[in-house]
C-alpha distance (Angstrom), angle and dihedral (degrees) to the residues before:
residue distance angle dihedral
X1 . . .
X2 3.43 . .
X3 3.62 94.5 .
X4 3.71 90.0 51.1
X5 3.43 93.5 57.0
X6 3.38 93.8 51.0
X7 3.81 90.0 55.8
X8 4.06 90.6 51.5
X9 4.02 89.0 53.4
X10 3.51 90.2 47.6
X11 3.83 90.9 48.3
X12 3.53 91.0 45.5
X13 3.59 93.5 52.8
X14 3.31 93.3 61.8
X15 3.79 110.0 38.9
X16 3.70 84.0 92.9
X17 3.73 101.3 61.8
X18 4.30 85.4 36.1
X19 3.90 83.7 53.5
X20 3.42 89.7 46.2
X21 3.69 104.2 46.9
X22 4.09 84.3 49.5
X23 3.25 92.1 54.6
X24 3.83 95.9 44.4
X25 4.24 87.1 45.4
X26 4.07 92.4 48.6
X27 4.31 83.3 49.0
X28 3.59 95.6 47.1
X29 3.79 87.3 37.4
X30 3.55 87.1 50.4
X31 3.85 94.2 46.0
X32 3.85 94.2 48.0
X33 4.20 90.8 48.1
X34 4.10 94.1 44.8
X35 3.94 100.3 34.8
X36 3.62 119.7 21.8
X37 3.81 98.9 29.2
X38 3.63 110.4 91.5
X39 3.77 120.2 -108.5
X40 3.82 114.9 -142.4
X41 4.15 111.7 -133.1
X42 4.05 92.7 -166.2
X43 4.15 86.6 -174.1
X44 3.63 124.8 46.3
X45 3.58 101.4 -107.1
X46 3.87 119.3 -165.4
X47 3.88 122.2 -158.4
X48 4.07 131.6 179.7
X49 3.41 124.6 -132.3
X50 3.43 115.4 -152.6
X51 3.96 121.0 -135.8
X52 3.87 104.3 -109.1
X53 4.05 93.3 24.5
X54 3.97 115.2 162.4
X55 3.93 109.7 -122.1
X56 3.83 86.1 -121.5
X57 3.42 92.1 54.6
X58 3.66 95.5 45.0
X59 4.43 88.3 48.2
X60 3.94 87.3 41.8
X61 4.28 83.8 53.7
X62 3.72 94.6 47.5
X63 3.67 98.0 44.0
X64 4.40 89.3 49.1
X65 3.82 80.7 54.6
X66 3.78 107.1 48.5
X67 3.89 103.6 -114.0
X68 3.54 106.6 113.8
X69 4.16 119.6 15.5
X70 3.95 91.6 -132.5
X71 3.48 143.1 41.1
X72 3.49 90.1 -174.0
X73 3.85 93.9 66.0
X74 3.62 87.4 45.4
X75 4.14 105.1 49.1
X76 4.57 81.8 47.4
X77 4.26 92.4 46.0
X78 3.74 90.7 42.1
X79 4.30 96.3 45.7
X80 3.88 84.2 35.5
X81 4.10 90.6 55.0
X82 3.83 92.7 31.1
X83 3.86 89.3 -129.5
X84 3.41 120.9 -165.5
X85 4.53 103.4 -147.2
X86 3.84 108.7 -153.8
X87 3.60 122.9 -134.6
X88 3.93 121.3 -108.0
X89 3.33 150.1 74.0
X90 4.19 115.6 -50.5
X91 4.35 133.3 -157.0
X92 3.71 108.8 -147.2
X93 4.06 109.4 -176.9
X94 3.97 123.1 142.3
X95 3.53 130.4 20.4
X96 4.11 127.2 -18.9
X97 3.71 148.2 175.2
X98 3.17 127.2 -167.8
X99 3.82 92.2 -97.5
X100 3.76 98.5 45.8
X101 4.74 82.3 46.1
X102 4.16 79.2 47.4
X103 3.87 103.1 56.1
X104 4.04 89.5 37.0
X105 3.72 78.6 59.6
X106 3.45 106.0 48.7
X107 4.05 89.5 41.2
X108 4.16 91.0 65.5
X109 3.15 144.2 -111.4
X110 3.43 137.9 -110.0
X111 4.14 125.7 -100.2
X112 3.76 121.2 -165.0
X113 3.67 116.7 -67.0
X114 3.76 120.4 -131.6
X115 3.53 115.5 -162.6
X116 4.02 110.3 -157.4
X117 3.72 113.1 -162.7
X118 4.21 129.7 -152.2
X119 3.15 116.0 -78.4
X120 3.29 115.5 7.3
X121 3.98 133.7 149.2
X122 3.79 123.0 -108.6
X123 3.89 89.8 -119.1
X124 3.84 88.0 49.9
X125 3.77 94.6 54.4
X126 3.64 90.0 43.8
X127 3.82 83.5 68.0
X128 3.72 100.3 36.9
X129 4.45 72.5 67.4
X130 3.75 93.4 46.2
X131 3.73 91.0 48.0
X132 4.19 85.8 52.9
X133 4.10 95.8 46.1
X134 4.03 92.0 -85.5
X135 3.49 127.5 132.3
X136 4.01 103.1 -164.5
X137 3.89 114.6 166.9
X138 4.03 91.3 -167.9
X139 3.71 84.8 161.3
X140 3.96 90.3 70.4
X141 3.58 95.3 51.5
X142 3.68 136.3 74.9
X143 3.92 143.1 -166.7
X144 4.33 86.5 -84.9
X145 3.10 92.9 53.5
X146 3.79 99.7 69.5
X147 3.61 136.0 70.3
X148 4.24 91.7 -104.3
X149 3.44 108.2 118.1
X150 3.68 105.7 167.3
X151 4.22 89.0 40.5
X152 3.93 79.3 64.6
X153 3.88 87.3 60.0
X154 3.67 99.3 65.3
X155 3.99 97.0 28.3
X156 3.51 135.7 45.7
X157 3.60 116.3 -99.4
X158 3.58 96.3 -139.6
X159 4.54 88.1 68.3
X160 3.54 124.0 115.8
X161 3.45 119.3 -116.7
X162 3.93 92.4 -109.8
X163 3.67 98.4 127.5
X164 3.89 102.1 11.7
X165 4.11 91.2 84.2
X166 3.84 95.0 97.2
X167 4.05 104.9 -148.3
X168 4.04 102.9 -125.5
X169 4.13 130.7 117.7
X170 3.50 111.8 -86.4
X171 4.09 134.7 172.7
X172 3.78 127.2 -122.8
X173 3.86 132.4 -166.8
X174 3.96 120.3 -142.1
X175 3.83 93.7 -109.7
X176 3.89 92.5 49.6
X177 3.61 101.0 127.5
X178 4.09 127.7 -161.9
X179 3.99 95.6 -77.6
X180 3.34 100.9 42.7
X181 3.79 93.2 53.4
X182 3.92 89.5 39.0
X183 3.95 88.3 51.8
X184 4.24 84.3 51.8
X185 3.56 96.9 50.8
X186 3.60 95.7 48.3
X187 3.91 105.4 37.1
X188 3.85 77.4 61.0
X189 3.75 91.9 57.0
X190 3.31 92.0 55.7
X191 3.73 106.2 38.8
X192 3.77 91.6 49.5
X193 4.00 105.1 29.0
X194 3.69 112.3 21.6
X195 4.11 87.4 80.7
X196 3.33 93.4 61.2
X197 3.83 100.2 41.2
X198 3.94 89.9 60.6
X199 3.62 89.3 52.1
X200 3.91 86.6 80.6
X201 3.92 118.2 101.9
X202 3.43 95.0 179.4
X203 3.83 109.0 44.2
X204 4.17 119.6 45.8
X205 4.10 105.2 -126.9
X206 3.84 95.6 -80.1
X207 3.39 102.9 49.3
X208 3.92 92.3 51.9
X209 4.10 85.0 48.4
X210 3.89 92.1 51.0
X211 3.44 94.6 43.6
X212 3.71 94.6 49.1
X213 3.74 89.1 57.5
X214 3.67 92.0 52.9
X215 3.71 91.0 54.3
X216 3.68 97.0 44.6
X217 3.70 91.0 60.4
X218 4.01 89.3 36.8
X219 3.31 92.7 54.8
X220 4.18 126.4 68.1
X221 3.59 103.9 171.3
X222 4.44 125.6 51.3
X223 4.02 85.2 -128.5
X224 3.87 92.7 55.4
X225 3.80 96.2 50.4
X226 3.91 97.0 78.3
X227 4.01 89.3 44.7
X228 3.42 99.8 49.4
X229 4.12 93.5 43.7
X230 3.81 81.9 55.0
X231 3.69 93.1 51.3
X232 3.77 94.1 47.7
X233 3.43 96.1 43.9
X234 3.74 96.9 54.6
X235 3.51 89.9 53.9
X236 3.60 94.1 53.3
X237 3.47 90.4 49.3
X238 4.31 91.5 54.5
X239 3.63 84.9 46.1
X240 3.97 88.1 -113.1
X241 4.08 109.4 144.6
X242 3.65 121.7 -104.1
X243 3.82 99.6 -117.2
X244 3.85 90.3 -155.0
X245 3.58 106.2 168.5
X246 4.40 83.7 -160.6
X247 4.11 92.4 62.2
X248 4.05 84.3 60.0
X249 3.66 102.3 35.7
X250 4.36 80.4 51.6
X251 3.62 85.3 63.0
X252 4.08 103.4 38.0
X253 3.71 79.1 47.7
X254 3.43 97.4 53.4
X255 3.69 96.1 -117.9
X256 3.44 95.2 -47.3
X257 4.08 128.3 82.1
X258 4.01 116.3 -102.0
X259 3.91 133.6 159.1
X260 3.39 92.7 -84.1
X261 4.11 111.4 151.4
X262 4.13 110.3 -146.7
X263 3.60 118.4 -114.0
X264 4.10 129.0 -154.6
X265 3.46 82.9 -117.5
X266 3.92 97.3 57.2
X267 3.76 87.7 53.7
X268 3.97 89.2 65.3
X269 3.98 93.8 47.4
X270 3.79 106.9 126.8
X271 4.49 98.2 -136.5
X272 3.60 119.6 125.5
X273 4.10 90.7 -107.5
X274 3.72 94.2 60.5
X275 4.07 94.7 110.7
X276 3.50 86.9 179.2
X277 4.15 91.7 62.2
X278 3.72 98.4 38.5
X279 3.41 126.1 45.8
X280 4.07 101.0 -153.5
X281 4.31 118.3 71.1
X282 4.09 126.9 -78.0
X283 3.67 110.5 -84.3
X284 3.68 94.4 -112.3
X285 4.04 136.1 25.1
X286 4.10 105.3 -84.1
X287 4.13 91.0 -151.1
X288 3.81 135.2 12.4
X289 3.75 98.3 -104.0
X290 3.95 125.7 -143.2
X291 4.43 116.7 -128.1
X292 3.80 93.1 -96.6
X293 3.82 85.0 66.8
X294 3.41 90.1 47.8
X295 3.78 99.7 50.4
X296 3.32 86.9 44.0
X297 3.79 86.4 62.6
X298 3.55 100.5 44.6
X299 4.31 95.1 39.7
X300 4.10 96.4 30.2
X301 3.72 113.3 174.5
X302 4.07 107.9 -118.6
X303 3.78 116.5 -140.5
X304 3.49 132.4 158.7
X305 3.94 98.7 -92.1
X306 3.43 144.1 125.5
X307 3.71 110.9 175.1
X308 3.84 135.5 34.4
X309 3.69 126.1 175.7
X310 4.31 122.9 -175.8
X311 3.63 118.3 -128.2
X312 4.13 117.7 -142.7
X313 3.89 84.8 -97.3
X314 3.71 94.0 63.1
X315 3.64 91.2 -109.4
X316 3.92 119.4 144.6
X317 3.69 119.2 -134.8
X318 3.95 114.9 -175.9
X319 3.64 137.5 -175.7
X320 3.64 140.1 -167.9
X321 3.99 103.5 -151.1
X322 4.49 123.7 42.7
X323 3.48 90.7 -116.2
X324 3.91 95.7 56.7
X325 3.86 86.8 48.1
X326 3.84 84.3 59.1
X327 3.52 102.4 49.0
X328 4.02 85.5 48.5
X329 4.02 92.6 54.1
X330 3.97 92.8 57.6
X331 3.81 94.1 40.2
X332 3.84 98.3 40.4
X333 4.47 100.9 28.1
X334 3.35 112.7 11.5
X335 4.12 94.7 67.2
């Protein structure tokens, strides 16, 4: 009996430490199964997380959606590593623990990419937005209201934004409102074609920038941009007009660029972007203009011509004297 007893104390003594040693195995157990053991995401699955998001909103998100097996786990890693969870949108496909679902996280995600082509109107980028879930009123804005303070050095703060859109790839977020995408386009302008702009002598900052925009829509092929800034910019400087068909079409168009076919009679319209009328530049760019056009402005190839017209292939046909631009319109247009 006594020796019995003796067992039972012994066993009683240590039914604590067994307790806790099951305990600590089902935790660890428990630890192993939920967070390091892979979860397999069978179908890509794509989630957004929202700029601002709470990390128990974000762990509550990627628990609803099958990614990682508990948000628990992830709100203690994430406080414990003081992670910092980028905004964006995220691709889960394969197998993930919480670690691997973790440093995805903290890498960043992806917003939506807006691609803004050369030469393109203010109105038609406003759409390219519409067309990716934007609503941008760049019309209502001008150069004061953005966050640009050394733009507003070189350019008067009261200009539209017609010209200051540089065309480039860029990436939203859902909650990007107008400013904040305003601020993006033109920040780029600056940081990538200011530099060149002062680089003119001859024009002030403006002038090069409006002139660019004419040549990017004057111009169809790389090789032609130089030779038709050249052209244009000789006959500014012998006060001859432009005669840039894309400064009227601008305004037929309604400031943006349509299918419109020039008349004789459009030539005679008395509007500040007839360069056939006047003899100085439109008051305002007439596209936003990519940095080959603005090279082109600032190193312009000089040749001996005049006149240039652009067939419906893209192909540039120049001439030095009136009459050789004529004979080029009925052989190249008028087919």
């Amino acid at each position: 009996m006594v020796q019995q007893q003796e067992v039972l104390n012994k066993i009683i003594k240590l039914y604590p430490l067994a307790l806790l040693f099951l305990v600590l195995t089902l935790i660890i157990s428990h630890f192993f199964y939920t967070v390091l053991n892979p979860v397999f995401i069978g179908k890509e699955k794509e989630i957004y997380i929202k700029p601002g998001m709470k990390i128990k909103d974000i762990g509550f998100l990627l628990e609803k959606e099958g990614i990682i097996k508990s948000r628990f786990y992830f709100n203690l890693i994430t406080t414990i590593k003081k992670s910092q969870i980028k905004a964006g949108f995220y691709k889960f496909y394969g197998f993930y623990n919480i670690f691997k679902v973790i440093e995805e996280l903290e890498g960043g995600g992806k917003g939506i990419k807006i691609t803004i082509p050369e030469g393109k109107t203010l109105k038609e980028i406003e759409k390219i937005f519409a067309n990716n879930g934007f609503k941008v009123n760049f019309s209502n804005y001008q150069l004061k209201h953005t966050d640009n303070e050394i733009l507003k050095k070189y350019f008067s703060s009261d200009s539209s934004l017609e010209g200051f859109l540089f065309p480039d790839t860029y990436e939203f977020y859902k909650e990007d409102n107008e400013k904040t995408i305003i601020n993006k386009l033109v920040n780029n302008f600056e940081k990538k074609a200011l530099s060149e702009i002062l680089k003119n002598e001859n024009l002030n900052p403006y002038e090069t920038l409006i002139l660019a925009s004419i040549v990017e829509k004057e111009a169809k092929k790389e090789s032609d941009f130089p030779v038709i800034a050249g052209i244009l910019l000789k006959r500014l400087k012998n006060e001859k007009p432009l005669e840039a068909d894309a400064t009227l079409v601008y305004y037929k168009c309604q400031y943006i660029f349509c299918d419109y076919e020039l008349k004789i009679r459009d030539l005679k319209e008395d509007h500040p972007y007839n360069t056939y009328k006047y003899k100085n530049l439109p008051p305002t760019p007439i596209s936003n203009p990519g940095i080959l056009a603005i090279k082109s402005v600032i190193n312009p190839v000089t040749t001996d011509y005049w006149y240039y017209l652009t067939d419906k292939e893209g192909n540039a046909h120049y001439a030095k004297t009136l009459k050789e631009h004529q004979e080029n319109i009925k052989k190249y247009l008028k087919k």
